[in-house]
N, CA, C and O atoms as a GROMACS GRO file, in nm:
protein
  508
    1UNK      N    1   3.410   6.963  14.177
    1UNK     CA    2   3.355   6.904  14.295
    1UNK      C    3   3.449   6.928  14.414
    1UNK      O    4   3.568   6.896  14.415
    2UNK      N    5   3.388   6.985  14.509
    2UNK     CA    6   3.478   7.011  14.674
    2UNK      C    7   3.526   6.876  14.731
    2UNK      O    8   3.451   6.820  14.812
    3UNK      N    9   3.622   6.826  14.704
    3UNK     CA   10   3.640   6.723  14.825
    3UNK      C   11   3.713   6.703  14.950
    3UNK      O   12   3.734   6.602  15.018
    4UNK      N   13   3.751   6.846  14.965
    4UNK     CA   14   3.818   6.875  15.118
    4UNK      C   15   3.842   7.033  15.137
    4UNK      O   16   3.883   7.117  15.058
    5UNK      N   17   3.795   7.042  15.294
    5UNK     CA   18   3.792   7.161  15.344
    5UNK      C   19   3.959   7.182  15.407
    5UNK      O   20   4.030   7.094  15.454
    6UNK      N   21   3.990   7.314  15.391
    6UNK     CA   22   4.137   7.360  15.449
    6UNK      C   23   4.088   7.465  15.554
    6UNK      O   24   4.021   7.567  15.537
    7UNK      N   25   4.139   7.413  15.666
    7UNK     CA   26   4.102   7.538  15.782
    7UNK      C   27   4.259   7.599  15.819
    7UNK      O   28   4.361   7.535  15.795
    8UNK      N   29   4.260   7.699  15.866
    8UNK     CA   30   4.385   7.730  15.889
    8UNK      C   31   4.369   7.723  16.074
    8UNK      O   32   4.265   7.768  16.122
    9UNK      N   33   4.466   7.670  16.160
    9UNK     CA   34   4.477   7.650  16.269
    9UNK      C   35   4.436   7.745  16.366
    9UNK      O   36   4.324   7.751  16.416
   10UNK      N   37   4.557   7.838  16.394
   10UNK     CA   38   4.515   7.938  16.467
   10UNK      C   39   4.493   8.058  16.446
   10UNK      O   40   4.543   8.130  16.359
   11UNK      N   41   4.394   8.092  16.553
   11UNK     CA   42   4.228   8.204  16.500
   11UNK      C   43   4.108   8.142  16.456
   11UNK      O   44   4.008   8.209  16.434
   12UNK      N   45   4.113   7.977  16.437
   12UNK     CA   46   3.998   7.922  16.368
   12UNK      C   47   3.987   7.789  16.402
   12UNK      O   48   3.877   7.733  16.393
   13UNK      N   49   4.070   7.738  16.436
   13UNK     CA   50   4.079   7.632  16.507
   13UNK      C   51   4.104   7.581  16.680
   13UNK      O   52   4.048   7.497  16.750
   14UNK      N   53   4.210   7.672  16.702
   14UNK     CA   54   4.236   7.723  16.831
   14UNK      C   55   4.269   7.810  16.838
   14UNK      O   56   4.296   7.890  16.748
   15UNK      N   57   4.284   7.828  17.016
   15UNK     CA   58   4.294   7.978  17.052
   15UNK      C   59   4.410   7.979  17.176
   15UNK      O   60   4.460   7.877  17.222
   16UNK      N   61   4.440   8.119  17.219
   16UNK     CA   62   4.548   8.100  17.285
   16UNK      C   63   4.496   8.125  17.428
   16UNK      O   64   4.461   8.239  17.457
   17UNK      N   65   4.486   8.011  17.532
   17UNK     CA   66   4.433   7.983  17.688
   17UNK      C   67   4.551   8.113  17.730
   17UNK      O   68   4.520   8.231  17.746
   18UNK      N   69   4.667   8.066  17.740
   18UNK     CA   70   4.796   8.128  17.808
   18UNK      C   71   4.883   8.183  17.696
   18UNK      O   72   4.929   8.088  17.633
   19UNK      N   73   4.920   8.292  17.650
   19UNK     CA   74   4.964   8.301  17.557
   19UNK      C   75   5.110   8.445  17.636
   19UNK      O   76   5.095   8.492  17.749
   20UNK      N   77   5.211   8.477  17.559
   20UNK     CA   78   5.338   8.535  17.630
   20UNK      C   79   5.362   8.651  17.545
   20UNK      O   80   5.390   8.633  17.427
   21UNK      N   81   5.356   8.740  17.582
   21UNK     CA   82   5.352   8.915  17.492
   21UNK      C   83   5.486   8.920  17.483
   21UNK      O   84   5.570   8.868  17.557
   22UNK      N   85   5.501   8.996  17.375
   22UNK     CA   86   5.654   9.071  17.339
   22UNK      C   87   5.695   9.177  17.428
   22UNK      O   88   5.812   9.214  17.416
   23UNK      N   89   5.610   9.246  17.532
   23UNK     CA   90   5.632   9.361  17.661
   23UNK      C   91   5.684   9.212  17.736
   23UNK      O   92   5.807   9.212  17.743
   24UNK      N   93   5.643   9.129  17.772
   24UNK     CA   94   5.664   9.047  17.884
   24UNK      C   95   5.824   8.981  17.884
   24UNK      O   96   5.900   8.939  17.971
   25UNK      N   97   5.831   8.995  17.738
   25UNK     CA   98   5.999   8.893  17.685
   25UNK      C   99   6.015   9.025  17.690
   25UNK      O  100   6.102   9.026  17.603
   26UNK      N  101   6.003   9.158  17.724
   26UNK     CA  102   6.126   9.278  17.693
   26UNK      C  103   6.151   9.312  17.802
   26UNK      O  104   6.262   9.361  17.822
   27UNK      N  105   6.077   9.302  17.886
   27UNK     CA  106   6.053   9.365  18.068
   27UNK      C  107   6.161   9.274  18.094
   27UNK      O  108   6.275   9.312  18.119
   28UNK      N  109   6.122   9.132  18.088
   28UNK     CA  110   6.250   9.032  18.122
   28UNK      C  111   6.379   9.037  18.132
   28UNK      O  112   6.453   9.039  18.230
   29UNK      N  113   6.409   9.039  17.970
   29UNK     CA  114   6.552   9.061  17.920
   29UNK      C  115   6.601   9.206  17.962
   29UNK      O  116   6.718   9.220  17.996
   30UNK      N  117   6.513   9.316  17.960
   30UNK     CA  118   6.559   9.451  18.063
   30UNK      C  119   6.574   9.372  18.206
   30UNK      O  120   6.690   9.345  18.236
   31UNK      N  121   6.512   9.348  18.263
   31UNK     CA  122   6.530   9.302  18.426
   31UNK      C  123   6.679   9.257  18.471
   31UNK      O  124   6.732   9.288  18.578
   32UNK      N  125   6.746   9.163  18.347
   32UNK     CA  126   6.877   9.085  18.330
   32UNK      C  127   6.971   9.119  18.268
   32UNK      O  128   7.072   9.055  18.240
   33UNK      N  129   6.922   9.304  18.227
   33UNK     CA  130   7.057   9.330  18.142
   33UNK      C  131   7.056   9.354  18.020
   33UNK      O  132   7.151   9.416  17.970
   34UNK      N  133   6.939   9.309  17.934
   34UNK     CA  134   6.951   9.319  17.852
   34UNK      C  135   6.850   9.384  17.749
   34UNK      O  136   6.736   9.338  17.734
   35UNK      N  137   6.902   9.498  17.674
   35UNK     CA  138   6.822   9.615  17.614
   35UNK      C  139   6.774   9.601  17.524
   35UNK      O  140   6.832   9.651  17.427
   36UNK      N  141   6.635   9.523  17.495
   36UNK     CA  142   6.592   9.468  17.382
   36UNK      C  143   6.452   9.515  17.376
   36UNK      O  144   6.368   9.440  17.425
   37UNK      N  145   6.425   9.591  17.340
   37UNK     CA  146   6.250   9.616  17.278
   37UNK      C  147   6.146   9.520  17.256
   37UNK      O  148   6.168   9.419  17.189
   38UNK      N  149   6.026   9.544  17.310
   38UNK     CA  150   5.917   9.465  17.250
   38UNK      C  151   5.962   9.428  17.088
   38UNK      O  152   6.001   9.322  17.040
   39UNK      N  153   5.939   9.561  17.027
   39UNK     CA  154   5.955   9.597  16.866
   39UNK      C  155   6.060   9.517  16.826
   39UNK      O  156   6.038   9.472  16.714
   40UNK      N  157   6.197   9.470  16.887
   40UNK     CA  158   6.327   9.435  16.838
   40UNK      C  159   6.312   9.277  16.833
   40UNK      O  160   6.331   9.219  16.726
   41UNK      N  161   6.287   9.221  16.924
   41UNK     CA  162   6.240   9.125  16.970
   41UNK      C  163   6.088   9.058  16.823
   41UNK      O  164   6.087   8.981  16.727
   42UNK      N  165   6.001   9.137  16.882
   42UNK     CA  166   5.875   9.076  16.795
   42UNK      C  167   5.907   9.113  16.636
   42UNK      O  168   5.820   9.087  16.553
   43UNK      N  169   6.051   9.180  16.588
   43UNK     CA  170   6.070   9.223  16.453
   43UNK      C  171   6.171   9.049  16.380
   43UNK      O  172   6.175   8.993  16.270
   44UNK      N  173   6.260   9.012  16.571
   44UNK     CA  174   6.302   8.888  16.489
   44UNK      C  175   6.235   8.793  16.518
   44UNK      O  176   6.236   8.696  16.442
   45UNK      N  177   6.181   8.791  16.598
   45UNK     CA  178   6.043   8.702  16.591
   45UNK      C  179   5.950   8.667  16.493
   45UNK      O  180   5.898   8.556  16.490
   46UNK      N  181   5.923   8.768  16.400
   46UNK     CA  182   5.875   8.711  16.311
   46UNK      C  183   5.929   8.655  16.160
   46UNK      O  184   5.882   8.574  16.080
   47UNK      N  185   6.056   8.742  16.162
   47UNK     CA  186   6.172   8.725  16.092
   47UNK      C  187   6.182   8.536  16.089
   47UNK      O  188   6.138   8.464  15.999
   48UNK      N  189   6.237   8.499  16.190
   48UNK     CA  190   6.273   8.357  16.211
   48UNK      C  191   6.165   8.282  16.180
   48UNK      O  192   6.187   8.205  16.087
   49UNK      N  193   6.041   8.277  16.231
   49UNK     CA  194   5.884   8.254  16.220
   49UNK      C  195   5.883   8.249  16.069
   49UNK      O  196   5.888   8.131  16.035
   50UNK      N  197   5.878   8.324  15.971
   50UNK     CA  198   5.820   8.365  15.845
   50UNK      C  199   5.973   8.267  15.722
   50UNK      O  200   5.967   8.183  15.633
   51UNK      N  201   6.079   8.338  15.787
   51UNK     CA  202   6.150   8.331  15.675
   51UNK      C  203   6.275   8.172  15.698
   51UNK      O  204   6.309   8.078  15.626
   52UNK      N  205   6.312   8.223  15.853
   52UNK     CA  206   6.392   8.079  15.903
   52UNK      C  207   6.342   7.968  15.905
   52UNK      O  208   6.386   7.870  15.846
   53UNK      N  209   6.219   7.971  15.991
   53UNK     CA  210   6.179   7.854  16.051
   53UNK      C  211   6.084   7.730  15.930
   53UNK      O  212   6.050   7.613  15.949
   54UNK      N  213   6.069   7.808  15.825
   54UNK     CA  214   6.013   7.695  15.700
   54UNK      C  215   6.140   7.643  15.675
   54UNK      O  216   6.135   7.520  15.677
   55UNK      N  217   6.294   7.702  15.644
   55UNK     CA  218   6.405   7.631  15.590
   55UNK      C  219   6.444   7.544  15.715
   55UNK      O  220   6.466   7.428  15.680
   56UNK      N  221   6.459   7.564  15.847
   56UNK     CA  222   6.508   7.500  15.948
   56UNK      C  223   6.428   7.389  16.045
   56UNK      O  224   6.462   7.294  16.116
   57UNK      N  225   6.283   7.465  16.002
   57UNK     CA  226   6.214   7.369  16.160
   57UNK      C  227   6.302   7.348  16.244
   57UNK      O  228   6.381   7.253  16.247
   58UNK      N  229   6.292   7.456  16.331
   58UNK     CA  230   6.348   7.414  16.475
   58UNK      C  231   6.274   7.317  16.540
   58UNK      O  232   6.154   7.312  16.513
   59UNK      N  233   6.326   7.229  16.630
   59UNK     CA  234   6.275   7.119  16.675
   59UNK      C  235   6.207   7.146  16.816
   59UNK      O  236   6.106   7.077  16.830
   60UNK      N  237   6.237   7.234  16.932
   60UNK     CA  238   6.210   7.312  17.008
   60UNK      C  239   6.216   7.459  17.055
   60UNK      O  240   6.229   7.539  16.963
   61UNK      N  241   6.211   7.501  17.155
   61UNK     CA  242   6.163   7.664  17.214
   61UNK      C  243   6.349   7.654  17.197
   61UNK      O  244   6.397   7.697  17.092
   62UNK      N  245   6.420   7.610  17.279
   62UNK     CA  246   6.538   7.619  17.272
   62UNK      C  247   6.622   7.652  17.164
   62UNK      O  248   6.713   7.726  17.203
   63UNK      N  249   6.630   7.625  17.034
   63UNK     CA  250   6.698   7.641  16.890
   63UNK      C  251   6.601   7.720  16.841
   63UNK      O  252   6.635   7.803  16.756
   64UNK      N  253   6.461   7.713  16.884
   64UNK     CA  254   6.381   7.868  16.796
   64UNK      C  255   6.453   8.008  16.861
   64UNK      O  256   6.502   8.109  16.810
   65UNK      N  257   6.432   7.961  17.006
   65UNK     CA  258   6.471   8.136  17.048
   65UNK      C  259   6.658   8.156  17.061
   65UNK      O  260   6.728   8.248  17.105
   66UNK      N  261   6.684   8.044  17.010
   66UNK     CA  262   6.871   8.129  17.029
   66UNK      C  263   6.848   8.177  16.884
   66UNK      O  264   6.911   8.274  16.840
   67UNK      N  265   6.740   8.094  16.794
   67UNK     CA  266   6.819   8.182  16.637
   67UNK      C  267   6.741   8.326  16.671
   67UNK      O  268   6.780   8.434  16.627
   68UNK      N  269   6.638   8.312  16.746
   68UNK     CA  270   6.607   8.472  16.715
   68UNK      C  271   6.678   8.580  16.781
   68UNK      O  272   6.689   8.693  16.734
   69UNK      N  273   6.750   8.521  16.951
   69UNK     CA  274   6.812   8.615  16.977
   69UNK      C  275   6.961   8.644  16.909
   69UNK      O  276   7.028   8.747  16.924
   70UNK      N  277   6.993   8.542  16.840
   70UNK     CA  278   7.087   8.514  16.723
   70UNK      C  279   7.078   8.643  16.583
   70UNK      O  280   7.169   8.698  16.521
   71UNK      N  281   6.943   8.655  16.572
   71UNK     CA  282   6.917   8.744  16.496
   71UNK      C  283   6.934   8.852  16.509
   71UNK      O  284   6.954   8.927  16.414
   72UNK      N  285   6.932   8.899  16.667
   72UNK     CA  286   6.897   9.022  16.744
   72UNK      C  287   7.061   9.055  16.775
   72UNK      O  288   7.092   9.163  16.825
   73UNK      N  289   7.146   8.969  16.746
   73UNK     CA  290   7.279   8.962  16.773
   73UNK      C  291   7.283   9.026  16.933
   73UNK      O  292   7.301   9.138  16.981
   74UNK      N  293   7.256   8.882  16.988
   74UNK     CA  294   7.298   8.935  17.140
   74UNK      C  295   7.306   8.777  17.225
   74UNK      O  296   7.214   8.696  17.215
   75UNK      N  297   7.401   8.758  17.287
   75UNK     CA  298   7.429   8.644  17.379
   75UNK      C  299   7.374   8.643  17.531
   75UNK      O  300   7.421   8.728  17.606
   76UNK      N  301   7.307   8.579  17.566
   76UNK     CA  302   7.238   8.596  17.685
   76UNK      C  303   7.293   8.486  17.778
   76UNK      O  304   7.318   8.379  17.724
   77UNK      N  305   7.314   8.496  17.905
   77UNK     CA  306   7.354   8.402  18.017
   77UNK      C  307   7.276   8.273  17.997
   77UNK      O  308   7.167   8.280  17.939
   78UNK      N  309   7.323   8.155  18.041
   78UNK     CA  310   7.225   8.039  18.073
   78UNK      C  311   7.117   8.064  18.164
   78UNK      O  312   7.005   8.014  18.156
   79UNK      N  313   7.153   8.131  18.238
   79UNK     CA  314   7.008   8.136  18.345
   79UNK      C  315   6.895   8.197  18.306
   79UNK      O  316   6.778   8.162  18.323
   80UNK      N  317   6.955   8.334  18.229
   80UNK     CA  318   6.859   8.373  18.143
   80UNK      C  319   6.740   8.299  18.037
   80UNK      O  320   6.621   8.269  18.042
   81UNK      N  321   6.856   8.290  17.937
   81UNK     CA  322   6.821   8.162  17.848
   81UNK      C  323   6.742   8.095  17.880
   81UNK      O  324   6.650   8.078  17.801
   82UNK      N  325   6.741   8.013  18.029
   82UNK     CA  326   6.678   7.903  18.066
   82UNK      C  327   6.505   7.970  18.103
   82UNK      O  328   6.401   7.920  18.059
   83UNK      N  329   6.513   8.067  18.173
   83UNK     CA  330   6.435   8.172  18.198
   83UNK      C  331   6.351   8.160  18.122
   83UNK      O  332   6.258   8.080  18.133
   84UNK      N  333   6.375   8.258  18.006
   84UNK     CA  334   6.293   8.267  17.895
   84UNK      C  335   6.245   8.147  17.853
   84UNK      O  336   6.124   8.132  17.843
   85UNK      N  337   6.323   8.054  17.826
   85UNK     CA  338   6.220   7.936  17.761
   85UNK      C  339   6.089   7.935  17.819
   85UNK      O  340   5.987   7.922  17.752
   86UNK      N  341   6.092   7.954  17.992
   86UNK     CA  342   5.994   7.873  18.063
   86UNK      C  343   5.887   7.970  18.012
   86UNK      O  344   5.772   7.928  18.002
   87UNK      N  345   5.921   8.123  17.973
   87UNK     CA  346   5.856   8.232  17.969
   87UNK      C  347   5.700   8.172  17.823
   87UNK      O  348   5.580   8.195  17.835
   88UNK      N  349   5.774   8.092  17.702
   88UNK     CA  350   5.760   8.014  17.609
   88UNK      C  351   5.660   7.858  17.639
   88UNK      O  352   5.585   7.806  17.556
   89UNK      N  353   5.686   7.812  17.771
   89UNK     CA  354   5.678   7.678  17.794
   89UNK      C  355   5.554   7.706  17.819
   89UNK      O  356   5.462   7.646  17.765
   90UNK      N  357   5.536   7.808  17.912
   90UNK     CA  358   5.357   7.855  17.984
   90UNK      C  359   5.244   7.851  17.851
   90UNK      O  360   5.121   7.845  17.854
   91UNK      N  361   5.312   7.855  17.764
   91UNK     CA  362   5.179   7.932  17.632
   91UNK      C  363   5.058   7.798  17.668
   91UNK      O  364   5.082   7.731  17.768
   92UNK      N  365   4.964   7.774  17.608
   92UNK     CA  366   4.855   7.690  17.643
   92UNK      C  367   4.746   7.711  17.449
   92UNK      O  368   4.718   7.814  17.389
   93UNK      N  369   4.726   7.609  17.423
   93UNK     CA  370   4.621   7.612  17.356
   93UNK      C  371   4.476   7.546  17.388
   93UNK      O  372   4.445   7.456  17.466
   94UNK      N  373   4.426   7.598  17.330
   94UNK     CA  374   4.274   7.532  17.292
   94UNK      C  375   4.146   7.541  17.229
   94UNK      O  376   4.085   7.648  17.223
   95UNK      N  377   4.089   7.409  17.169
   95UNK     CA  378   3.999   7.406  17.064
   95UNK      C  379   3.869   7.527  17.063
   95UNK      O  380   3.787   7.542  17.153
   96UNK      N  381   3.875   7.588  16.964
   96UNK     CA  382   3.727   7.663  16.999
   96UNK      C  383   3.622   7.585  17.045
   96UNK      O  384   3.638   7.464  17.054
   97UNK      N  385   3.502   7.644  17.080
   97UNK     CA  386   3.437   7.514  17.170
   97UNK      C  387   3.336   7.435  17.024
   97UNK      O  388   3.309   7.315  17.032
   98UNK      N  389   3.296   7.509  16.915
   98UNK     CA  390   3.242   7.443  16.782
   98UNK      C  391   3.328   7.366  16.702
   98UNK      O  392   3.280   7.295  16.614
   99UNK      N  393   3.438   7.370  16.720
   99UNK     CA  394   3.554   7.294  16.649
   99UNK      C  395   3.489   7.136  16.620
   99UNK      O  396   3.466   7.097  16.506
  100UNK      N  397   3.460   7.039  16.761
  100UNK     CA  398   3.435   6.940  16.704
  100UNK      C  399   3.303   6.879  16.628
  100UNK      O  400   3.304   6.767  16.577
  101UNK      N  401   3.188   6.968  16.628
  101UNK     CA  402   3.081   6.979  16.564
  101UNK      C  403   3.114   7.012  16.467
  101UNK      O  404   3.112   6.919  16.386
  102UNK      N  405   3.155   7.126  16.417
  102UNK     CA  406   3.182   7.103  16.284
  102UNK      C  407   3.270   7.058  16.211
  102UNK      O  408   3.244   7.071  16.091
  103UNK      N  409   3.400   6.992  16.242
  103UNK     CA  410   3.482   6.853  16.206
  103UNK      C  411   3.368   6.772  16.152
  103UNK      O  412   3.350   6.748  16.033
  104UNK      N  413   3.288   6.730  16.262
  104UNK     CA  414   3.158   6.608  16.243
  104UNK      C  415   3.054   6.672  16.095
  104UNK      O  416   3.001   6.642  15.988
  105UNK      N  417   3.073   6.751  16.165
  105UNK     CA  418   2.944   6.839  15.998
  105UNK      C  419   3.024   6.788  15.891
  105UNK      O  420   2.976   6.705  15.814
  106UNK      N  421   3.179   6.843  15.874
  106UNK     CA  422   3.208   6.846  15.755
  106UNK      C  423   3.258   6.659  15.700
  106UNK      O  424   3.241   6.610  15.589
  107UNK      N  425   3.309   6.605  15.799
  107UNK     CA  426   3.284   6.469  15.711
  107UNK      C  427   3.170   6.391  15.704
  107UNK      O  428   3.155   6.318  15.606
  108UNK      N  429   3.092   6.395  15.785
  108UNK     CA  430   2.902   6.420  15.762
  108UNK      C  431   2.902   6.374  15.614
  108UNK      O  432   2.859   6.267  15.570
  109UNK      N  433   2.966   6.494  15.535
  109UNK     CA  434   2.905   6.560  15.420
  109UNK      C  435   3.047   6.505  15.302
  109UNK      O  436   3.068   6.560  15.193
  110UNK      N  437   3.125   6.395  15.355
  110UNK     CA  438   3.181   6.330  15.294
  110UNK      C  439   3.324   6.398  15.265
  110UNK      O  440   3.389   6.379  15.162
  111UNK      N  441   3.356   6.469  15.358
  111UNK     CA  442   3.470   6.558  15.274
  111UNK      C  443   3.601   6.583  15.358
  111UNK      O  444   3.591   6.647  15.463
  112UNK      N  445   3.731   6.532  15.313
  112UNK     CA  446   3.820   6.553  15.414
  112UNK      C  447   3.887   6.669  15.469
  112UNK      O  448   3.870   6.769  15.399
  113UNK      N  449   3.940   6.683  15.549
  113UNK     CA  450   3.966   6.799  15.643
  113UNK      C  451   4.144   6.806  15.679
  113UNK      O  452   4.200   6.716  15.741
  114UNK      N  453   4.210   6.920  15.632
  114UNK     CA  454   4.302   6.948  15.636
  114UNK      C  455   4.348   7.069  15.709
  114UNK      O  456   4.277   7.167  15.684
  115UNK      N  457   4.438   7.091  15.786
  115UNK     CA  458   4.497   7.177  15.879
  115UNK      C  459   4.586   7.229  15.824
  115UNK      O  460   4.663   7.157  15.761
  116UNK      N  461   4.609   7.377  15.827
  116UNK     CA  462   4.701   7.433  15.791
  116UNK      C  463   4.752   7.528  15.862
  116UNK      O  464   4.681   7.572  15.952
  117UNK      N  465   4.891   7.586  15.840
  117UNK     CA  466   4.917   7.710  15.898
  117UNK      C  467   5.058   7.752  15.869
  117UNK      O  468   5.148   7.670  15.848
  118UNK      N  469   5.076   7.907  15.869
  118UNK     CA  470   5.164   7.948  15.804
  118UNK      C  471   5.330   7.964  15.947
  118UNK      O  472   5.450   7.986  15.927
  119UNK      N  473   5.253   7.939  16.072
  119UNK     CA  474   5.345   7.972  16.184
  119UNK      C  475   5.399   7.842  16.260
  119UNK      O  476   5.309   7.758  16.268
  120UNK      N  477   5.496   7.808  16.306
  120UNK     CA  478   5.534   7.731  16.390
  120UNK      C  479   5.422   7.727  16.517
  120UNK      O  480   5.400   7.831  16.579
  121UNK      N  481   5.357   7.609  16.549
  121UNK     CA  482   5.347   7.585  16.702
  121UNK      C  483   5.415   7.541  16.752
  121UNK      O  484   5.434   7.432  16.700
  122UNK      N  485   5.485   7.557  16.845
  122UNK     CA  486   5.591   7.539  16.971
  122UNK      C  487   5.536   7.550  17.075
  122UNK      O  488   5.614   7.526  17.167
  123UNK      N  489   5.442   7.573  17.106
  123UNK     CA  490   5.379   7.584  17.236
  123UNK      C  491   5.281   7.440  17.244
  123UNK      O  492   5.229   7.393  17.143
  124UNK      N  493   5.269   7.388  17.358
  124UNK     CA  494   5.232   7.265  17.365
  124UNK      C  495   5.070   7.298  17.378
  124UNK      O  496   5.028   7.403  17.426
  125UNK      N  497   4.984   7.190  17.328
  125UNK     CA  498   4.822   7.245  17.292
  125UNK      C  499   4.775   7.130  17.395
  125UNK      O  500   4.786   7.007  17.393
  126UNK      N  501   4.729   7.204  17.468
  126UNK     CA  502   4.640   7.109  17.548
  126UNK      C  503   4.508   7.108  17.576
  126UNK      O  504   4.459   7.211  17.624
  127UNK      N  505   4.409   6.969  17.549
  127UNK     CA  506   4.329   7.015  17.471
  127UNK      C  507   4.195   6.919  17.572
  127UNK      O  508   4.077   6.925  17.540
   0.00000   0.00000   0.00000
């Protein structure tokens, strides 16, 4: 007997309003000095994402992105640093627009509803 649906968050639950490309964090860190690839960047990006961030949960944008540029072994200025976060802070979520209809369908039909997902959100969802 089914007694609860598992949706996985994002791609299916929400979506990204404002979301921040790996060209946009590389253009940056080139702009300030610093020679870091989309590719280098989005390689520890997912690195930290996949393999760090289940043992650590970083608590904010701040301790996520020093371990990744941590990863990338490279020290960046405070202003920078500060920079980039905001680059992070812009992201935006939101609900697909069927999301809460079918929430309602599925306990309707008696059955609880669980969220899942394999990635950190750090970006604030506003909804």
């Amino acid at each position: 007997m089914i007694k609860a649906v598992f949706l996985d968050l994002t791609g299916t639950i929400i979506y990204a309003k404002k979301a921040f490309s790996f060209e946009e964090v590389s253009n940056y860190l080139f702009s300030r000095g610093y020679e870091i690839s989309p590719q280098q960047f989005k390689a520890s990006w997912l690195f930290i994402t996949f393999v760090d961030y289940p043992r650590f949960c970083y608590k904010n944008w701040e301790e996520f992105l020093n371990r990744v540029l941590q990863r990338l072994n490279i020290e960046i200025d405070k202003t920078t640093f500060k920079n980039l976060i905001k680059i992070f802070e812009k992201c935006e979520y939101a609900l697909y627009p069927d999301v809460e209809n079918a929430f309602s369908r599925i306990r309707n039909l008696g059955l609880k509803i669980a969220v899942i997902t394999t990635t950190p959100l750090l970006c604030s969802m506003r909804v």
